[in-house]
ROSE-4610 file (N, C-alpha, C; in Angstrom, 1 decimal, always signed):
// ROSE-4610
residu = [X/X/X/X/X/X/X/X/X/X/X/X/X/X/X/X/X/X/X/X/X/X/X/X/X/X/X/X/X/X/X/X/X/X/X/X/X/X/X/X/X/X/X/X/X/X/X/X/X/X/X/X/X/X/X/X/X/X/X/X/X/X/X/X/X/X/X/X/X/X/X/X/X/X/X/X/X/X/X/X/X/X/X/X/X/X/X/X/X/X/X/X/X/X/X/X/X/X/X/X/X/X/X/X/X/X/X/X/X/X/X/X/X/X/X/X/X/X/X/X/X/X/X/X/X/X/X/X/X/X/X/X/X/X/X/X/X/X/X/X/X/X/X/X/X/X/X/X/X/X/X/X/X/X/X/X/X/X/X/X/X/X/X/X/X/X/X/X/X/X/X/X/X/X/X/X/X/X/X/X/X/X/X]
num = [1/1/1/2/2/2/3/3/3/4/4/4/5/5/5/6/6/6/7/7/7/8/8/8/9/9/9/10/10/10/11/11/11/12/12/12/13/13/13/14/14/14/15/15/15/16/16/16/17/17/17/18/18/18/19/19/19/20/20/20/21/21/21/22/22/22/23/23/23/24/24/24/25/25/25/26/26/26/27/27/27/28/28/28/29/29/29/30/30/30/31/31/31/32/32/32/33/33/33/34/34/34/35/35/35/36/36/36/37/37/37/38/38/38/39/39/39/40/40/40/41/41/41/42/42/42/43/43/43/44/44/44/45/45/45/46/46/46/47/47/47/48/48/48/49/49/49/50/50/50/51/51/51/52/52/52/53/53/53/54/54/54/55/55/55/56/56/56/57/57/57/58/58/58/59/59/59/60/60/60/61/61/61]
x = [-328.9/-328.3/-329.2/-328.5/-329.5/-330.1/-329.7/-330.7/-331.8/-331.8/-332.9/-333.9/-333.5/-334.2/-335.0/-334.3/-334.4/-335.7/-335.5/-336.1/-337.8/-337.9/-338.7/-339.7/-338.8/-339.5/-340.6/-339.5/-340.6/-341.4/-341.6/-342.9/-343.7/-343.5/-343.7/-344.8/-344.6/-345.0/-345.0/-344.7/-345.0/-344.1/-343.1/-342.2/-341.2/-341.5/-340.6/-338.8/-338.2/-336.6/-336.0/-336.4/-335.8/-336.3/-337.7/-338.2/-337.4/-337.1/-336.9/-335.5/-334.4/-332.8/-332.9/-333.5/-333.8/-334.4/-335.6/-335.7/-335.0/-334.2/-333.1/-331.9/-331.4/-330.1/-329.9/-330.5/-330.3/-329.7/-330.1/-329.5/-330.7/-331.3/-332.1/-331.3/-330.6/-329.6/-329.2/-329.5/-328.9/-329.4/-330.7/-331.1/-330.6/-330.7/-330.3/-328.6/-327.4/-326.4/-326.1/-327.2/-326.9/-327.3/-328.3/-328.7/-327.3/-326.2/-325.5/-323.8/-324.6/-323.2/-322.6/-322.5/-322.3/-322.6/-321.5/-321.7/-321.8/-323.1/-322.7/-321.4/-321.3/-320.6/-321.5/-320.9/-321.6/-322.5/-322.3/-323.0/-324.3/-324.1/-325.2/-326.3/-325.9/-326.5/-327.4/-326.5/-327.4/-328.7/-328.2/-329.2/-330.7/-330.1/-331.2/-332.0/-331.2/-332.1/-332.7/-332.3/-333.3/-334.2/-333.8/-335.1/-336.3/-335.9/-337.3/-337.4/-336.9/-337.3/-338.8/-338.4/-339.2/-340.3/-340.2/-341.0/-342.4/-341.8/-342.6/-343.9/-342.6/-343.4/-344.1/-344.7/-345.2/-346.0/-346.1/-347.3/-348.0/-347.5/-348.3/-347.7/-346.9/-346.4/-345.0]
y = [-54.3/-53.9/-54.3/-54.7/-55.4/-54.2/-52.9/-51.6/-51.8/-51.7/-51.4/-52.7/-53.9/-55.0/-54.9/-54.3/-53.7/-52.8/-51.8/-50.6/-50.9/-51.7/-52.6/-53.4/-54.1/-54.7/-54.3/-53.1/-52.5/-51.8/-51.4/-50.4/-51.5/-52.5/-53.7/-54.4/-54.6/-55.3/-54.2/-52.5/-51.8/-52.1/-52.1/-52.3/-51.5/-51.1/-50.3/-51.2/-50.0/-50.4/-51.0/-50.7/-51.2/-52.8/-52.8/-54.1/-54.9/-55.1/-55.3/-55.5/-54.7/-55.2/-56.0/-55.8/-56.9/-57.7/-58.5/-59.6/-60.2/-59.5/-60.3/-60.6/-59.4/-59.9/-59.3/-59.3/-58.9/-57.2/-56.6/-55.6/-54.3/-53.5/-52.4/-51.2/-50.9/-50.0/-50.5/-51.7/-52.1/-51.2/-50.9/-50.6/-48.8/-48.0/-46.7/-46.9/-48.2/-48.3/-48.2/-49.1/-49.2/-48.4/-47.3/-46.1/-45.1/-45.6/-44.4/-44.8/-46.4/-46.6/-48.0/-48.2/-49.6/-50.6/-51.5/-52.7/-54.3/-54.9/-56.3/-57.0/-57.8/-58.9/-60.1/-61.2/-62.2/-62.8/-63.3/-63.9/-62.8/-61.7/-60.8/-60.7/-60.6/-60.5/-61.6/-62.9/-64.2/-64.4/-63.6/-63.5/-62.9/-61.8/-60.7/-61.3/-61.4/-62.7/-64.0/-64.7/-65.6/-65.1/-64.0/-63.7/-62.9/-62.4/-61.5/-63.0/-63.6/-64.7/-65.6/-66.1/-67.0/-65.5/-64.8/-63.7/-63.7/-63.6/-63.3/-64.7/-65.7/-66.7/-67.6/-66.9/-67.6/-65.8/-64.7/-63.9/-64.4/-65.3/-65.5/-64.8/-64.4/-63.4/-64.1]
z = [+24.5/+25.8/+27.0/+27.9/+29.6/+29.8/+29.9/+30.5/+29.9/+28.7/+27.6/+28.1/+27.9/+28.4/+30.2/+30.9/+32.5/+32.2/+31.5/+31.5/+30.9/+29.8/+29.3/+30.0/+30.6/+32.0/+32.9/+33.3/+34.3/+34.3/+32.6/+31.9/+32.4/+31.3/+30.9/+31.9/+33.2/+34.7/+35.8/+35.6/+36.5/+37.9/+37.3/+38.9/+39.1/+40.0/+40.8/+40.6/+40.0/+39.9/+41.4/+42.6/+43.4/+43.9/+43.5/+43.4/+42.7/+41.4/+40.6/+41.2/+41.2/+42.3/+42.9/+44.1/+45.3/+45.1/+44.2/+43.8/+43.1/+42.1/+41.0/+41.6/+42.3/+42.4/+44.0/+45.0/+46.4/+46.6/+45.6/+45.3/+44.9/+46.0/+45.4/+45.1/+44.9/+44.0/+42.5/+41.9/+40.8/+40.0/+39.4/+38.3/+38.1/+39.5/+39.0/+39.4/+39.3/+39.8/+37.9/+37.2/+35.8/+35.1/+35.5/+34.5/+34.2/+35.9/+35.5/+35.2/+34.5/+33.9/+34.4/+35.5/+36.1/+35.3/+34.6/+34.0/+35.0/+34.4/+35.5/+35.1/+36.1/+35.4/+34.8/+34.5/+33.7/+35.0/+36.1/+37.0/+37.2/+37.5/+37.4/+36.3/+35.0/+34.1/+33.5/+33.8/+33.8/+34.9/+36.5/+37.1/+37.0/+35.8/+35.9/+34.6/+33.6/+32.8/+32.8/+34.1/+34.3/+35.4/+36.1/+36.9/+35.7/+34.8/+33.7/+32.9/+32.6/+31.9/+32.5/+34.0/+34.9/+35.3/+35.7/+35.6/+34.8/+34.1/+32.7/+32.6/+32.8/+32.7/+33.7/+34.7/+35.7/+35.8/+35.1/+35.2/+33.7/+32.8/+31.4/+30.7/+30.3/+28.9/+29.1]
């Protein structure tokens, strides 16, 4: 599930949920928009996975 992977994340690199919106997808409401249920669509979800993907990989992990 994207939350679980979201949530992960930001143990993960220590970021603030609304960081994390507004850098991925121009959106600082996204992540508590998805704790309470809000599904993305496909364009979103692709966003939010290549932004933790490049993420990841331009801090080394």
């Amino acid at each position: 599930m994207l939350l679980i992977k979201i949530e992960k994340f930001l143990q993960e690199f220590r970021m603030p949920p609304t960081r994390f919106g507004r850098d991925c997808a121009r959106d600082p409401r996204l992540v508590f928009d998805l704790r309470l249920g809000r599904e993305p669509g496909a364009r979103v979800s692709r966003s939010i996975e290549h932004f933790m993907n490049t993420y990841r990989r331009s801090h080394g992990q």
